[in-house]
C-alpha positions as CSV (number, residue, x, y, z in Angstrom):
1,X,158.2,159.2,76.1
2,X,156.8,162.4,74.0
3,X,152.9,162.2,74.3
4,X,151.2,164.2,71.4
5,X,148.2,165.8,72.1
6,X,144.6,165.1,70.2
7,X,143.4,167.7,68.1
8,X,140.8,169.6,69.3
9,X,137.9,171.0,67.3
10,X,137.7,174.6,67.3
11,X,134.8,176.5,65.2
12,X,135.8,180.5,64.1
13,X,134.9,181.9,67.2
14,X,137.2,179.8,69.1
15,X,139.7,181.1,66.6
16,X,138.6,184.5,66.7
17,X,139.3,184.1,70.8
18,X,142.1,182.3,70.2
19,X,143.5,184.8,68.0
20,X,143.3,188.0,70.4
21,X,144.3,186.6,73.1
22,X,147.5,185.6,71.4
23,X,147.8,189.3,70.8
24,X,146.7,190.5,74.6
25,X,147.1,188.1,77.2
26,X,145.6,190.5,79.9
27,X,142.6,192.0,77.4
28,X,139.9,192.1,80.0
29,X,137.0,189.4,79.0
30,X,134.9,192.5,78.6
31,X,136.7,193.8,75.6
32,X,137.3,190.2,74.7
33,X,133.8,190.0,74.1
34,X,133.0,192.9,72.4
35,X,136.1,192.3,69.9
36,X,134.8,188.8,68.9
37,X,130.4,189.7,69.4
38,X,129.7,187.4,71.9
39,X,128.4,188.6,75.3
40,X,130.2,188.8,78.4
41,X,129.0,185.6,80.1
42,X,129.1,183.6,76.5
43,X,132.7,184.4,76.0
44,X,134.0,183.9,79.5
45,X,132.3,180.1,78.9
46,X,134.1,179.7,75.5
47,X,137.7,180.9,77.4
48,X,137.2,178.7,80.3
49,X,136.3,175.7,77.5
50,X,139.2,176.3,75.8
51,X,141.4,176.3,78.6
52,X,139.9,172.9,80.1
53,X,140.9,171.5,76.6
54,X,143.9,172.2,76.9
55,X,144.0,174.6,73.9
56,X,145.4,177.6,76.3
57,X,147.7,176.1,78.4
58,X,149.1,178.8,80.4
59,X,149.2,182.7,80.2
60,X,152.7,184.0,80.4
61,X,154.6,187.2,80.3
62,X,156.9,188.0,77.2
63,X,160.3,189.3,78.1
64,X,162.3,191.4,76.3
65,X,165.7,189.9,76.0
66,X,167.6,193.0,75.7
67,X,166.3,194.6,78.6
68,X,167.5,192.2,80.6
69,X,170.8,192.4,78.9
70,X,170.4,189.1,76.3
71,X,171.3,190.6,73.2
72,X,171.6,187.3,71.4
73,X,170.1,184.6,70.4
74,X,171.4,180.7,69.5
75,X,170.1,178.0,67.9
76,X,172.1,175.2,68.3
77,X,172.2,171.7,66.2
78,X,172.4,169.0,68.8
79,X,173.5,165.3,67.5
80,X,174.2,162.5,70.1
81,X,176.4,159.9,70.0
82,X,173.9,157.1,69.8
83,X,170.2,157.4,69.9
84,X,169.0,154.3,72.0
85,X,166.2,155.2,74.5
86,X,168.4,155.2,77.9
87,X,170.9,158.0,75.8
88,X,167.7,160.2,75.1
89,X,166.4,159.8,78.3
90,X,169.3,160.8,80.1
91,X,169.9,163.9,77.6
92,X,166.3,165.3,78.0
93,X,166.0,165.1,81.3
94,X,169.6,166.8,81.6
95,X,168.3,169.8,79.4
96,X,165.1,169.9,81.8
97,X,167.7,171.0,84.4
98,X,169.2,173.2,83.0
99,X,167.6,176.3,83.2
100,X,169.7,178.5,80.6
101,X,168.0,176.4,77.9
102,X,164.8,178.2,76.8
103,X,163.5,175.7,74.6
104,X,164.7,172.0,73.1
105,X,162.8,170.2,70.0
106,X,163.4,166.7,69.0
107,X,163.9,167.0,65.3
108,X,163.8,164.7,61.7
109,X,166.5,164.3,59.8
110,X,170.1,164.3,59.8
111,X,170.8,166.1,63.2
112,X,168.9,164.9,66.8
113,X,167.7,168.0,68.8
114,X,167.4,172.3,68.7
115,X,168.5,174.0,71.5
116,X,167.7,177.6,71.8
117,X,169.6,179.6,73.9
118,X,169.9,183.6,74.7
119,X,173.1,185.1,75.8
120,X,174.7,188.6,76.9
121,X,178.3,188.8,74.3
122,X,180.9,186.3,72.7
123,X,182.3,185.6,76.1
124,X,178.6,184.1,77.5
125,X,178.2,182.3,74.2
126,X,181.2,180.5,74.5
127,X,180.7,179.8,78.1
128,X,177.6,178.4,77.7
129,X,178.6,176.1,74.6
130,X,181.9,174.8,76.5
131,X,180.3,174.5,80.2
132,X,176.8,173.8,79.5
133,X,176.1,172.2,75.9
134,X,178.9,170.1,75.5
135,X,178.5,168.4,79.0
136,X,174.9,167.6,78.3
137,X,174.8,163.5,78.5
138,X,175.6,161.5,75.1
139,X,176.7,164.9,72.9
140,X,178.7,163.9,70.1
141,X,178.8,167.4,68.6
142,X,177.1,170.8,68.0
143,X,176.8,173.6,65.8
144,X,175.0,176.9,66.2
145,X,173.1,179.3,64.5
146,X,173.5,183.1,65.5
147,X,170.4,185.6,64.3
148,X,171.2,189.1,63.3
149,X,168.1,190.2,62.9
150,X,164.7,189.5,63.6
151,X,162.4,189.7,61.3
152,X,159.2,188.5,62.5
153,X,158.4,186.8,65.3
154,X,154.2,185.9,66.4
155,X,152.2,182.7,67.2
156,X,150.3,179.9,66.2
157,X,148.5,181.0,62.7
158,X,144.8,180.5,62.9
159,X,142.4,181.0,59.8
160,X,141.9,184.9,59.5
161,X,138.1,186.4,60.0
162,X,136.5,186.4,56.5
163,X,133.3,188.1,56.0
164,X,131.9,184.4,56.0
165,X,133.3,183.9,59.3
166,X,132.1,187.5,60.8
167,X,128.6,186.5,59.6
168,X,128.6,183.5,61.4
169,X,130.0,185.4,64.8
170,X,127.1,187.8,64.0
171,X,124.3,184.8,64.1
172,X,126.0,182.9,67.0
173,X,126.1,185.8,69.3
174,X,122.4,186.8,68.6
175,X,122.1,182.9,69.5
176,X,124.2,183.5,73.0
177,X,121.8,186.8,73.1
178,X,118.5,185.4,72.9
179,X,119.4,182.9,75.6
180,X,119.8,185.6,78.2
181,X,116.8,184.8,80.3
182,X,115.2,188.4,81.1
183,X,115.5,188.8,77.2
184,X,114.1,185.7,76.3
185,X,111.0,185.9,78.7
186,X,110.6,189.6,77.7
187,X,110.5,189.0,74.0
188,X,108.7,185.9,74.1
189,X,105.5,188.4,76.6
190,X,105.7,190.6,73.4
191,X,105.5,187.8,70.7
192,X,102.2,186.5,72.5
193,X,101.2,189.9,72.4
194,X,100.4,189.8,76.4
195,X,98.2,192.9,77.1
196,X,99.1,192.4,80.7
197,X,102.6,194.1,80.0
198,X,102.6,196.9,81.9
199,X,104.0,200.6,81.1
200,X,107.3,200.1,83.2
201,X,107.9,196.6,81.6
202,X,107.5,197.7,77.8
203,X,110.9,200.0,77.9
204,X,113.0,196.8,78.9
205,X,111.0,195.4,76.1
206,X,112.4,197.8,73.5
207,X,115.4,197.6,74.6
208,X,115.7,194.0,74.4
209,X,114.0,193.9,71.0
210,X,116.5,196.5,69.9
211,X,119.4,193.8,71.3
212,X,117.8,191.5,68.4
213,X,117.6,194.2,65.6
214,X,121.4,195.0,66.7
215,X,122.7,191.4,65.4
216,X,120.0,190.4,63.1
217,X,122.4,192.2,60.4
218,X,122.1,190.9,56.2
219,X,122.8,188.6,55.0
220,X,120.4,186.8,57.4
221,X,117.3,184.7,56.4
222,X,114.5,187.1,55.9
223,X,112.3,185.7,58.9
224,X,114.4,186.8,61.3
225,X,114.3,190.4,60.0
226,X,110.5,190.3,59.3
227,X,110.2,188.6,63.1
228,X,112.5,191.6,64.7
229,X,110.0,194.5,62.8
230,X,107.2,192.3,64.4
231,X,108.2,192.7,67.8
232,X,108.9,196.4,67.0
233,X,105.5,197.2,65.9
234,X,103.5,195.5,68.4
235,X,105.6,197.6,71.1
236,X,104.4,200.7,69.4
């Protein structure tokens, strides 16, 4: 009846990713990119992974309650009269049609389900707890919690970007770098040291030498660094 989901296994960037996007649902991937060091066409692969994972599972738009006239908010404290499968059936797919309900959890314990519930004044409260709550199937009785203030509201946590974790975005985007083809085939002419490069070639060279000195930042293993003033020199 409720079907729990795997875990999937995310590394930081996916968290990084995860974590903007959280933040800005319409970022563009461009700036996307840029905030977590990846390249355009590495991070749109990474979004579109997580998506066919089933980590994202839709984009929405937050409204504001009170704009819209809900200036409360209930959570209400559902227990049923008996809790055999045909009684929890009948209740959950009740709340499923009822669209006033913005959200229902199953919960341990004491007490059977949370209801959450945003209305206009007293009068819509009560309305909804006589017409609507109390004729869901197999209610025995409710009680409901009324917010006065909020005092933080966000989303799922995710690990925060340590300095660890920004040195390994650092290494895997000069990884998603260096597989850019025109860099790659570029950067390997220069490493055999062809002398067929000509003039108009060597500028797109430097350039995509200087794409490797940009993320081969410390602390990285010292080849890398010595590699990257390599290709520098032989271009001069």
């Amino acid at each position: 009846m409720r079907n729990i989901p795997t875990e999937v296994k995310l590394d930081s960037i996916d968290r990084a990713i995860l974590t903007e996007l959280q933040r800005a649902g319409r970022i563009s991937n461009q700036d996307l990119a840029q905030r977590v060091h990846l390249s355009a066409s590495a991070c749109l692969r990474r979004v579109k992974a997580l998506e066919e994972r089933g980590v994202i599972s839709q984009y929405v738009a937050l409204v504001n309650p009170r704009a819209v006239g809900k200036h409360g908010i209930s959570y209400t404290i559902i227990n049923l009269e008996s809790m055999n499968t045909p009684q929890l059936e009948a209740f959950e797919q009740a709340v499923r049609d009822q669209p006033e309900v913005l959200d229902c959890f199953y919960v341990a314990g004491s007490n059977d389900y949370l209801i959450r519930f945003a209305y206009r004044d007293a009068e819509d409260l009560e309305r909804f707890h006589s017409e609507v709550l109390m004729r869901l199937p197999g209610v025995a009785r409710s009680n409901s919690l009324l917010p006065t203030l909020d005092i933080q509201s966000g989303f799922v946590s995710l690990p925060p970007v340590t300095s660890r974790i920004a040195s390994e975005l650092a290494r895997t985007s000069y990884m998603d770098r260096w597989s850019d083809r025109t860099s790659r085939k570029l950067i390997d002419e220069l490493a055999c040291g062809s002398r067929s490069t000509s003039s108009v070639l060597r500028p797109r060279i430097a350039r995509a030498a200087a794409r490797l000195m940009a993320v081969v930042v410390f602390p990285t293993p010292p080849f890398w660094f010595a590699t990257a003033m390599t290709f520098m020199g032989r271009i001069g």
